[in-house]
C-alpha positions, -999 to 999 in steps of 0.1 A, spaced: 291 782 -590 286 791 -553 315 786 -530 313 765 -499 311 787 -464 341 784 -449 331 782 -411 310 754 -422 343 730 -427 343 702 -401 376 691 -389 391 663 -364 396 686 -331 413 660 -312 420 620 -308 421 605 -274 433 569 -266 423 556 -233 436 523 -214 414 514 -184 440 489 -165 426 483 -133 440 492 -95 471 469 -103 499 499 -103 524 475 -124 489 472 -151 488 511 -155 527 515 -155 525 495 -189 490 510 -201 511 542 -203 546 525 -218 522 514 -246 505 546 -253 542 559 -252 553 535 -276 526 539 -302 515 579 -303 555 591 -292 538 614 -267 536 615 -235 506 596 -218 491 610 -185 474 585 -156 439 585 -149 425 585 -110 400 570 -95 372 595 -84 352 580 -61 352 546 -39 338 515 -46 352 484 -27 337 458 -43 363 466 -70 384 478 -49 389 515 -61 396 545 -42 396 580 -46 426 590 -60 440 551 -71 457 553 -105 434 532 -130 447 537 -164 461 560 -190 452 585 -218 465 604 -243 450 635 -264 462 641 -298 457 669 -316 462 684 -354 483 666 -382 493 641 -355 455 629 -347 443 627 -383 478 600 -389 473 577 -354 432 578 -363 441 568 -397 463 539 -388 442 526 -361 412 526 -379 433 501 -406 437 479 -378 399 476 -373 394 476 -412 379 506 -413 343 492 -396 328 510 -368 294 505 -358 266 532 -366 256 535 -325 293 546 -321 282 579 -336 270 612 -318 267 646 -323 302 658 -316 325 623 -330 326 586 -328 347 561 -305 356 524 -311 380 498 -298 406 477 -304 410 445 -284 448 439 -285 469 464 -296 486 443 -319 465 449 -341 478 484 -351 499 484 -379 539 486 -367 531 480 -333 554 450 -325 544 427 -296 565 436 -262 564 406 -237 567 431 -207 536 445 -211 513 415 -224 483 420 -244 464 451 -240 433 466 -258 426 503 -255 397 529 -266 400 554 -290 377 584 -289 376 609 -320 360 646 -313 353 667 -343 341 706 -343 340 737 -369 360 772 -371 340 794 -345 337 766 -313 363 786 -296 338 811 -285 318 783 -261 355 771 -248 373 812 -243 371 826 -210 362 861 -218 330 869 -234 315 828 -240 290 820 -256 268 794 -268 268 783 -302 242 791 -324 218 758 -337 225 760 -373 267 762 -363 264 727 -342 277 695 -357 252 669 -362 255 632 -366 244 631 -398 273 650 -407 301 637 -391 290 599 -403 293 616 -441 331 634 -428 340 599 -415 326 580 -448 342 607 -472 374 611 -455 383 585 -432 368 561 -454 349 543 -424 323 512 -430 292 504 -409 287 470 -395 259 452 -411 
């Protein structure tokens, strides 16, 4: 029997939830309580980075918040918050390097109680997978591009997310 390569193992590099709340500062103070409440991390604010005054952004407004998980941690909030979609995520949701999907109110998510302070938000979740050996495009010293038959492809990471995270495709 011929043993499986190693470096060929694909594995969740990171989870990151997003909450796009808007230019109202009190909006994006709660976008980040919530993200607080449900990963027990800290969440960060997001900027506006350029100006458009039909919505009335600036550069450098805070629009909403995001947190990136990573290791043991990611694979147990992507687990829960795909149960709170039932496990359906739409084929076009897939690429070469993960899936994303959303979840329209965030109570939803299993043990997330309703808080009346900060109202009824939804938020994004975007899931990035890779292999052993992507360091070496990341690393300061030395980079260098990975080689074709070492990239992910979508093929693959739909069978990861069908095997292991048990996800269904919208008819």
């Amino acid at each position: 029997m011929k043993k499986e390569n190693p470096m060929k193992d694909i594995r969740i590099e990171k989870v990151t939830l997003n909450i796009g709340a808007g230019t109202d500062p009190k909006d994006v103070d709660n976008a980040v309580l919530l993200l607080n409440k449900l990963t027990n991390r800290k969440a960060v604010k997001t900027y506006g980075k350029k100006r458009i005054p039909t919505w009335n952004l600036r550069e450098g407004v805070p629009v909403g918040a995001k947190v990136t998980l990573r290791g043991k941690g990611a694979h147990d909030i992507l687990v829960r918050l795909l149960d709170s979609i039932s496990n359906v995520v739409p084929e076009r949701s897939f690429t070469s390097t993960g899936f994303s999907f959303g979840i329209p109110e965030y109570i939803q998510i299993e043990d997330a109680e309703y808080d009346p302070k900060i109202g009824i938000i939804g938020l994004e979740v975007a899931v990035t997978f890779e292999r052993p050996g992507f360091r070496i495009k990341r690393r300061k010293i030395k980079s260098r591009k990975l080689p074709k038959k070492h990239e992910l492809t979508k093929e693959e990471i739909i069978s990861y997310a069908q095997k292991n995270l048990k996800v269904k495709f919208k008819e």
